[in-house]
C-alpha positions in Angstrom: -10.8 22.3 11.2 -10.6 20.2 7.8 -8.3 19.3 5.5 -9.5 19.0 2.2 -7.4 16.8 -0.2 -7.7 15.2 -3.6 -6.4 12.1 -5.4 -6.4 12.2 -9.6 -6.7 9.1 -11.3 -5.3 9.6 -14.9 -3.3 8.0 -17.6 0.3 8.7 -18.2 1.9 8.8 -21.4 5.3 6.7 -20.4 8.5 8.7 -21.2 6.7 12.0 -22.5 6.9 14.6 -19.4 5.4 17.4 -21.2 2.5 15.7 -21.9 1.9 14.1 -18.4 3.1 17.8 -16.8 0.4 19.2 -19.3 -2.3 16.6 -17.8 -1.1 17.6 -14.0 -1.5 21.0 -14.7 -5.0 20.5 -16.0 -6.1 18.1 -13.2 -4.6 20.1 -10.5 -6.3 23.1 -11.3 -9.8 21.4 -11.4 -9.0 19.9 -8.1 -7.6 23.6 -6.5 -11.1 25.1 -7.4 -13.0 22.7 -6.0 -11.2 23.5 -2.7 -8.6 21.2 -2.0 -5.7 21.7 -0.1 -3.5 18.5 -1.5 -3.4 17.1 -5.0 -2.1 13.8 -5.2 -1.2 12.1 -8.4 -0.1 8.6 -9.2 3.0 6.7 -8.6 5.7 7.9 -11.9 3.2 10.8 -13.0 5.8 12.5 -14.9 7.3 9.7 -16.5 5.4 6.5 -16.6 6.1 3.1 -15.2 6.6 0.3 -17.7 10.4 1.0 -18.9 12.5 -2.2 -20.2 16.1 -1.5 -19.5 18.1 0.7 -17.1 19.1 3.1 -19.9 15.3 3.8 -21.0 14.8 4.5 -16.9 17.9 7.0 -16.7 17.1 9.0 -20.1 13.9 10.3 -18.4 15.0 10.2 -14.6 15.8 14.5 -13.3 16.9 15.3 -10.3 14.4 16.9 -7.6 16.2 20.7 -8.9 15.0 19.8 -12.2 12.8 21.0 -14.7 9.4 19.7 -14.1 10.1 20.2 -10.4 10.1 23.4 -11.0 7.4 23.7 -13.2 5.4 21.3 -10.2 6.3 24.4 -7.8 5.5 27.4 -10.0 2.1 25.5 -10.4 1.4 25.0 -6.8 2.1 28.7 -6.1 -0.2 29.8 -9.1 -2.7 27.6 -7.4 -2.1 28.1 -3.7 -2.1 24.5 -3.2 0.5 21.7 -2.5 1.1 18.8 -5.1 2.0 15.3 -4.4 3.4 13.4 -7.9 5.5 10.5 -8.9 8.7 10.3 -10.9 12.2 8.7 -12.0 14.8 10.7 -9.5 18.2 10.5 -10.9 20.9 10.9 -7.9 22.5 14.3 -7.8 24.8 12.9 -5.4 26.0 9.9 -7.6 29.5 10.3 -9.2 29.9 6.9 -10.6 27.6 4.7 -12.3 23.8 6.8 -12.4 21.2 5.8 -9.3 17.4 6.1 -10.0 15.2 5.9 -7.3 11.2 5.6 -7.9 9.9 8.5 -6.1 6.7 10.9 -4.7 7.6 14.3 -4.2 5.4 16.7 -2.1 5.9 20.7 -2.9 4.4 24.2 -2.8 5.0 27.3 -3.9 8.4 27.7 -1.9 9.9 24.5 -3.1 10.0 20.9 -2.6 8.5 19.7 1.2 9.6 16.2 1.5 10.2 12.8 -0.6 9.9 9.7 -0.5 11.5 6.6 -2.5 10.0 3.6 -2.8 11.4 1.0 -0.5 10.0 -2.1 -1.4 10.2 -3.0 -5.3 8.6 -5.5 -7.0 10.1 -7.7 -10.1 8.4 -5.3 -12.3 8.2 -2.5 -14.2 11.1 0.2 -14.0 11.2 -1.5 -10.2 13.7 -3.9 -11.3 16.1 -1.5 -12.4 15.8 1.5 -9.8 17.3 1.5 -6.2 14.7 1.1 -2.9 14.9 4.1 -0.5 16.0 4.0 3.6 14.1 6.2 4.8 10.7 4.8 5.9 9.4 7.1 8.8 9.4 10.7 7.1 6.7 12.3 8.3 6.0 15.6 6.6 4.9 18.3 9.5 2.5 21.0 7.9 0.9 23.3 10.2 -2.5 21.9 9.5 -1.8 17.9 8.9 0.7 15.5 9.8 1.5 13.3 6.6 3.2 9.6 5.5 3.7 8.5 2.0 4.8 5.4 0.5 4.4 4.3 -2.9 2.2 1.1 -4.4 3.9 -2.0 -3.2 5.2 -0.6 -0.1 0.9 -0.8 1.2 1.3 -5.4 0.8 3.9 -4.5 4.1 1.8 -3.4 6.9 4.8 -2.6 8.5 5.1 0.3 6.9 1.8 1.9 7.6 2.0 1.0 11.4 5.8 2.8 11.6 4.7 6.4 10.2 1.5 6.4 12.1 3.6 5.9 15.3 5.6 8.9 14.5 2.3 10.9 13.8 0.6 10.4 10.5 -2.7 11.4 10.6 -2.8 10.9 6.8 -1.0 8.3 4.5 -0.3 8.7 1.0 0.0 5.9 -1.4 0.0 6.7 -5.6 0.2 3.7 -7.0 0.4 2.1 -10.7 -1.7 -1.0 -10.0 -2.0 -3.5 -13.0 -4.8 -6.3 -12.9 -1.8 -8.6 -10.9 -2.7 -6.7 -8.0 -5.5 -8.8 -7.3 -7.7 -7.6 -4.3 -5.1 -4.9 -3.0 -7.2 -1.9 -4.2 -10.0 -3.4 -3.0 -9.7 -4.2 0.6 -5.6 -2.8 2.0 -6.1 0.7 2.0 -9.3 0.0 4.2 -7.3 -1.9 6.7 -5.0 -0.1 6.7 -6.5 3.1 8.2 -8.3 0.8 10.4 -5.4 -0.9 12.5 -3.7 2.4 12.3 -6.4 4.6 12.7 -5.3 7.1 10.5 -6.5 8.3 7.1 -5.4 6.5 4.1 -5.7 7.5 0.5 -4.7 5.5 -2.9 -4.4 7.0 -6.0 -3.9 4.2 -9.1 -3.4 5.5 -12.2 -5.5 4.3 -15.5 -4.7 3.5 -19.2 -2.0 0.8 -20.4 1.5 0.6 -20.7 4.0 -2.5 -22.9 0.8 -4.3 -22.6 -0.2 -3.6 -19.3 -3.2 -1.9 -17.9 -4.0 -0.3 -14.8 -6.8 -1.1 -12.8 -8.2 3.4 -11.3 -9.5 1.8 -8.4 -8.8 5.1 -6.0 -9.9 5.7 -3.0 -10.1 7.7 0.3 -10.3 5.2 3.6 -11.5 7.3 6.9 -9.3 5.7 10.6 -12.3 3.4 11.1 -11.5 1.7 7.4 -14.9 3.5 6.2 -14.5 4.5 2.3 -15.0 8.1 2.3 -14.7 8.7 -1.8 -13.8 5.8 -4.6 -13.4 5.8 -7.9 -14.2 1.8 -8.8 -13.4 2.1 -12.3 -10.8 2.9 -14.6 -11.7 6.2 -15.8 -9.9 9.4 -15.1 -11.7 11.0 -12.2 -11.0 12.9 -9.2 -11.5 11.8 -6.2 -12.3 14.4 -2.9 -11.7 13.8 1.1 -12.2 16.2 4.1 -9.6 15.1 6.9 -10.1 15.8 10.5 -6.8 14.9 12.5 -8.5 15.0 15.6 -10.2 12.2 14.7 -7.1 10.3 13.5 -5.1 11.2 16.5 -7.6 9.6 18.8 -6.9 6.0 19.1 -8.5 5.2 22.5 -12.0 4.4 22.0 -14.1 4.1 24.7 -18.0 2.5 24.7 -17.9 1.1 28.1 -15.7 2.6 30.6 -13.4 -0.4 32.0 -15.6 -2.9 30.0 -15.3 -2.1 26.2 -12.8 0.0 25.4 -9.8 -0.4 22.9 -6.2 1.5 22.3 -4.8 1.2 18.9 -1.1 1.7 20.1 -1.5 1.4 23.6 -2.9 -2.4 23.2 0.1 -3.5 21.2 2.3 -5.7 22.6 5.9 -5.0 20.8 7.8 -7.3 23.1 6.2 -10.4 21.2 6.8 -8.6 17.6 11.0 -9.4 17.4 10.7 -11.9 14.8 9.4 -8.8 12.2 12.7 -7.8 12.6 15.0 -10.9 11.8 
């Protein structure tokens, strides 16, 4: 059986939630009747990326019971999908000075699934005023697909890949807001990295320009064998489709030549020579 997911490149209007909401809704419901069973959107859907203080990042921050949460979950039950999106989470549990953490949220049409907040951040952006996550090895269980998600910068650590496909990603996540700066990242990581993991890997940049930067689309769905299975090389708003088939991503042994050519993805590590990663 297959999974059918979808990325959406699109431009974000930075600190107007209506209007990005507005564009999700629009996008999403494209995407549901066209079959898929995940809609992913960019890295900060809701509220754009480019802020230049802490206060402007805090005045659109909500907490994951907030309003456009909500709205994200009414959305997902009108459309019997799930939703994957980016925002500005403002602590709920913070009594003293405000906490915002950059963060994807994955729900349906009973709430929110699972989070995830970034936990490498750049010098850029609302990155320099936000707080990185601990929590690296989520993996969202769903009863077809097991799922990772990190968020743009996090993919430049292939650590991070490597740790939620050992606890059983078949499929990793990774909305983005790539500007030119990122160089060749769009390009060639999310290719290798569902090739040394063997896993499915998708990327889903964002387009338009924020403070004077732009954003590079660049989207695109990586099969385990680093294949491109859907792209959008451009920076246009576009949607991008994938069909998943776990059973491929769980199968790491490959075998052309019994006891001459054959290779193990995890089983071939050697993780008593990897000590220095940690230091």
């Amino acid at each position: 059986m297959t999974f059918k997911i979808a990325g959406v490149q699109m431009d974000i209007s930075i600190g107007d939630a209506e209007a990005n909401f507005s564009s999700m809704e629009r996008l999403a419901t494209t995407a549901t009747e066209n079959g898929a069973d995940l809609v992913v959107f960019p890295e900060c859907t809701l509220t754009g990326y480019c802020f230049e203080s802490f206060d402007e990042s805090v005045a659109v921050a909500q907490p994951l019971s907030g309003r456009h949460v909500k709205q994200a979950v009414a959305l997902a039950e009108q459309l019997k999908t799930r939703l994957v999106f980016g925002m500005l989470e403002l602590d709920e549990d913070s009594t003293d000075r405000p906490i915002v953490f950059n963060v994807v949220v994955m729900v349906d049409q009973n709430g929110v699934i699972s989070s995830y907040r970034k936990t490498h951040l750049p010098t850029l952006g609302v990155d320099r005023f936000t707080t990185p996550g601990d929590q690296a090895t989520e993996i969202v269980r769903l009863p077809e697909i097991n799922i990772g998600m990190n968020i743009c910068y996090d993919c430049s650590f292939p650590e991070t890949a490597r740790v939620l496909a050992l606890a059983g990603a078949d499929l990793i996540l990774l909305p983005t807001n790539w500007p030119p700066g990122a160089g060749r990242v769009p390009d060639y990581i999310p290719n290798v990295r569902a090739l040394e993991n063997n896993v499915y890997y998708m990327s889903v940049n964002r387009i338009g320009s924020e403070h004077g930067f732009d954003f590079v689309g660049k989207s695109k769905i990586c099969d385990p064998l680093g294949g491109e299975i859907a792209s959008a090389d451009h920076a246009q708003e576009a949607i991008i489709y994938g069909d998943v088939d776990v059973t491929w991503a769980r199968k790491k042994h490959y075998v052309s030549v019994p006891g001459k050519h054959e290779v193990h993805r995890f089983d071939d590590r050697r993780p008593d020579l990897y000590g220095p990663l940690a230091d």
